[in-house]
C-alpha positions in Angstrom: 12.0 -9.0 -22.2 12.2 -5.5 -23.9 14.7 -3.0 -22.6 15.4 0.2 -23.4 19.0 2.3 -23.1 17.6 5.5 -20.4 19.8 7.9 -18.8 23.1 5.8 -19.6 22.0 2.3 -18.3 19.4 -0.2 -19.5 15.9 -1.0 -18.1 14.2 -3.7 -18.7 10.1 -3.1 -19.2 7.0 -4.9 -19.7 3.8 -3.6 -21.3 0.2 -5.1 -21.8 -3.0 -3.9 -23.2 -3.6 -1.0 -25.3 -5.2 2.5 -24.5 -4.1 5.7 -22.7 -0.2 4.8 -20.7 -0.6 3.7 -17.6 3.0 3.2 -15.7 3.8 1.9 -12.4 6.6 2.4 -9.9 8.0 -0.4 -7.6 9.2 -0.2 -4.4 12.6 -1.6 -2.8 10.9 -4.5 -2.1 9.6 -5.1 -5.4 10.0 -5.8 -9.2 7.8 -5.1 -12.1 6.4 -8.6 -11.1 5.0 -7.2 -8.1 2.8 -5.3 -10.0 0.8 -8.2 -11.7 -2.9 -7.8 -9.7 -2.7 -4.8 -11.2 -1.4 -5.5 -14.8 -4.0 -8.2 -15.0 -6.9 -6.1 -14.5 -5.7 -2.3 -15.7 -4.5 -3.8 -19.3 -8.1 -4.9 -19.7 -8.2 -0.6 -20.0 -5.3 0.5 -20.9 -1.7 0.3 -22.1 -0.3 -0.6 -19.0 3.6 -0.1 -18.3 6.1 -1.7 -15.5 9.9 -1.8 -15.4 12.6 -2.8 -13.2 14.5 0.6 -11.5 17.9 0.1 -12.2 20.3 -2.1 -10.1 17.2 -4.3 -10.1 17.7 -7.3 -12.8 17.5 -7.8 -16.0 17.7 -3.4 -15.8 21.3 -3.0 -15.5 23.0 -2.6 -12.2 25.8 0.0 -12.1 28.9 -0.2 -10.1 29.5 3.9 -9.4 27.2 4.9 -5.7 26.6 7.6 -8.1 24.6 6.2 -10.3 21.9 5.8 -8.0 19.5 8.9 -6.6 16.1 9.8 -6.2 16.6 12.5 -8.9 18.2 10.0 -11.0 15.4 7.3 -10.7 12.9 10.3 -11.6 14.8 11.2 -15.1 15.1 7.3 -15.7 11.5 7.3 -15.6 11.4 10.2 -17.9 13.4 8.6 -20.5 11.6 5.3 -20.6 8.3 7.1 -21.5 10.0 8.9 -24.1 11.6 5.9 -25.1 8.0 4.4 -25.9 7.2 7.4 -27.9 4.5 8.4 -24.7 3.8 12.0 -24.2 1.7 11.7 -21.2 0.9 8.9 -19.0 -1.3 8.1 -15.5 1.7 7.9 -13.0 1.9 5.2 -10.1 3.9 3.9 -7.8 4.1 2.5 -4.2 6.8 3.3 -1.2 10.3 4.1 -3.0 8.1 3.9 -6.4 5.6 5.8 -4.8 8.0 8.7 -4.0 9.2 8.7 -7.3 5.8 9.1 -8.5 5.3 12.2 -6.7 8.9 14.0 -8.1 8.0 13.0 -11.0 4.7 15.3 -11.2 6.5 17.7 -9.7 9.6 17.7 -12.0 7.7 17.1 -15.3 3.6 17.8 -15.1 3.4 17.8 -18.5 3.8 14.2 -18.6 1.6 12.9 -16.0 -2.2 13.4 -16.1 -2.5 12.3 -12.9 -0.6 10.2 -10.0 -1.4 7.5 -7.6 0.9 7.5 -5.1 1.0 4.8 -2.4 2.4 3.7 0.9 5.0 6.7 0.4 7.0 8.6 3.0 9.0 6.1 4.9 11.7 7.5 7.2 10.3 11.1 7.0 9.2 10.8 10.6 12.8 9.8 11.8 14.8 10.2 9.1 17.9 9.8 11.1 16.8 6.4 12.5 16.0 5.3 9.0 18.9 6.1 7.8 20.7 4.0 10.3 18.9 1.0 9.4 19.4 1.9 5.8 22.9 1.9 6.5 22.5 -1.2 8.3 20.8 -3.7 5.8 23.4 -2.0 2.8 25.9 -3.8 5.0 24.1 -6.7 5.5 23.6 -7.2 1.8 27.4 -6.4 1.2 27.7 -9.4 4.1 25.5 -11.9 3.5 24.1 -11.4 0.5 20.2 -12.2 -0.7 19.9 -14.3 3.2 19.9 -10.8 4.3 16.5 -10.0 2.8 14.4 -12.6 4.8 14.9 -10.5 8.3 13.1 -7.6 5.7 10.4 -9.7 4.4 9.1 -10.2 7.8 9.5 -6.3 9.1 6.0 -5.1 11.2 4.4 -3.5 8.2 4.9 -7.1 5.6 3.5 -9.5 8.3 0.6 -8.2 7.5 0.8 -9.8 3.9 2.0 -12.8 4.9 -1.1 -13.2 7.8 -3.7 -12.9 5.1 -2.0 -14.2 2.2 0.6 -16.7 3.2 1.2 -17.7 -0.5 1.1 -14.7 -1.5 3.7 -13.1 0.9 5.9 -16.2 0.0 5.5 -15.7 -3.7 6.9 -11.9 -2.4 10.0 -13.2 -0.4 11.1 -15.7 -3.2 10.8 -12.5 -5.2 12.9 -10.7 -3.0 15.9 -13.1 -3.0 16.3 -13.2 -6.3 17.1 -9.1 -6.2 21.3 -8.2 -7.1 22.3 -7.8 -3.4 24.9 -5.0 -5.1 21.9 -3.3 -6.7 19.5 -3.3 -3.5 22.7 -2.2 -0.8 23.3 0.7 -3.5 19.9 1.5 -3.7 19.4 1.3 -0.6 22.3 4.0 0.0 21.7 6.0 -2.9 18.2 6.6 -3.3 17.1 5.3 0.1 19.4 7.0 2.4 19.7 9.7 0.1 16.1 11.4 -0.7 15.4 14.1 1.6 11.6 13.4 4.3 8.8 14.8 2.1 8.0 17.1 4.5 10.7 19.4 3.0 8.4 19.3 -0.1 5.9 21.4 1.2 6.2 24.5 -1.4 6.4 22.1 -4.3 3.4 20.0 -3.1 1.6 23.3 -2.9 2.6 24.4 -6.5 1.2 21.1 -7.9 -2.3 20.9 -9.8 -2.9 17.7 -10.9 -4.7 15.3 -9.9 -3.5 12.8 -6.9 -4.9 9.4 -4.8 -2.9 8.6 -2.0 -3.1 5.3 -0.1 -2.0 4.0 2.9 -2.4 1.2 4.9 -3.2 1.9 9.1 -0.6 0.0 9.8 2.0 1.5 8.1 3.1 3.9 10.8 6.3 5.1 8.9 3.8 6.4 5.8 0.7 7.6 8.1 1.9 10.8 8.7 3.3 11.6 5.4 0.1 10.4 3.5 -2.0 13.2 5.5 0.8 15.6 5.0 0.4 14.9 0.8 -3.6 15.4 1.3 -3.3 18.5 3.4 -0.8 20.3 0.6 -1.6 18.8 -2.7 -4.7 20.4 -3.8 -6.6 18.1 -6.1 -5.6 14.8 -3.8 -7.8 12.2 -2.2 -6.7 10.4 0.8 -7.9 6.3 1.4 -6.2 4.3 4.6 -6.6 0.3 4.1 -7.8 -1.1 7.2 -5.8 -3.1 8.4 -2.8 -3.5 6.2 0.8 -2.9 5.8 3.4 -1.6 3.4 2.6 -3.5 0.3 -1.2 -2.6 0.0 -1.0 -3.4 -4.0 -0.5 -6.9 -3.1 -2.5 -7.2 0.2 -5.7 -6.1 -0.8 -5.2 -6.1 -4.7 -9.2 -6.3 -5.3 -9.5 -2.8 -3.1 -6.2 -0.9 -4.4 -7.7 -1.9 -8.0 -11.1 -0.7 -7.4 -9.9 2.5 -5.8 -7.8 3.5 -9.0 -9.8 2.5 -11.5 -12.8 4.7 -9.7 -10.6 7.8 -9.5 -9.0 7.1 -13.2 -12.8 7.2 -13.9 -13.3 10.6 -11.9 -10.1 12.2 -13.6 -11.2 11.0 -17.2 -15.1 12.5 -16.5 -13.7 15.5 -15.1 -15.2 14.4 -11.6 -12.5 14.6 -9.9 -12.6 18.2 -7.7 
């Protein structure tokens, strides 16, 4: 697997297809892997890009609590486009990814012709509770390691995977063990713990012109309330709930979250999208 020295560490990437860059983000939960419905049908379109955050393996997983931010995940995005010699690329992401996504079209338009950002928001709501169970599973994985990540595959908004795809969800949770319990509890405190709610974003959201689809899944009460506050202060942003679903929307219903990004790619590329 290629890699690529960004921002002092390495990350490890993946690309398929050829055509205009289209990069997506993972959340805490996930990997570039957990990206594959969409690599499978997007590369059929377009040069399609995924990567591994750091302190998620084979991306290199720093010792220093310092190495790990919100701001710091937006830069290492940054360089791994420059990196591939890309000059401006459709951003996405989902949840952790997903807010990355977002600060990175605030922090550096020029490079993103447009955004998807998904399932985004968590702990905005009650940031102080999420931060205690931030806290919490950090000293879990410190504990016990990768067993502490089956009590997280089943949280209220993943059963929803595992109801209508019970291969799929397990495909997700074998996934999940295999993630550097260092990496995950220092991500989990860096980045996590550390990003401010987006509703403190207001302004920036406001300032920001390009084009945007959020998702969201009904049942992902920790990003319902963020996902309307994104439509109500980014200008040129769509709004689609999943019926139905949870966090991981990209992986519940693949065949939907596909079909609505490829239509608004379409929109944004025919100058469709208002």
């Amino acid at each position: 697997m290629p890699s690529a020295r960004v921002n002092g560490v390495e990350i490890a990437y993946s690309e398929s297809g050829a055509g205009f860059p289209l990069v997506w983000c993972h959340e805490f939960a996930g990997s570039m892997e957990s990206w594959a419905p969409q690599v499978h049908y997007f590369s059929r379109y377009y040069r399609v890009i995924t990567y591994n955050a750091r302190g998620y393996p084979p991306s290199e997983v720093p010792d220093d609590p310092a190495a790990y931010s919100q701001d710091i995940a937006v830069e290492d995005l940054y360089g791994l486009l420059r990196h591939l010699g890309i000059q401006q690329a459709y951003v996405g992401g989902l949840s952790m990814g997903g807010s990355l996504t977002l600060h990175f079209g605030i922090r550096h338009p020029e490079m993103a012709k447009a955004l998807i950002i998904a399932a985004a928001g968590s702990g905005s709501t009650n940031p102080d509770e999420f931060r205690a169970t931030s806290r919490a599973l950090a000293a879990r994985l410190d504990a016990e390691g990768s067993a502490a990540m089956r009590e997280y595959s089943l949280g209220p908004s993943r059963v929803q995977l595992k109801r209508k795809d019970p291969s799929g969800w397990q495909e997700f949770a074998d996934l999940l063990a295999q993630h550097s319990p260092k990496g995950s509890a220092l991500t989990q405190r860096g980045v996590q713990i550390g990003r401010p709610p987006i509703f403190v974003w207001q302004e920036q959201m406001r300032a920001l012109q390009l084009p945007t689809l959020i998702l969201c899944g009904d049942e992902d009460e920790a990003c319902i309330e963020p996902s309307l506050f994104m439509k109500r202060h980014i200008a040129h942003s769509g709004l689609a709930f999943f019926p139905q679903s949870g966090h991981g929307i990209n992986l519940e219903e693949p065949d939907l979250f596909n079909r609505l990004c490829a239509q608004f790619l379409h929109a944004v590329e025919n100058g469709k999208w208002t």
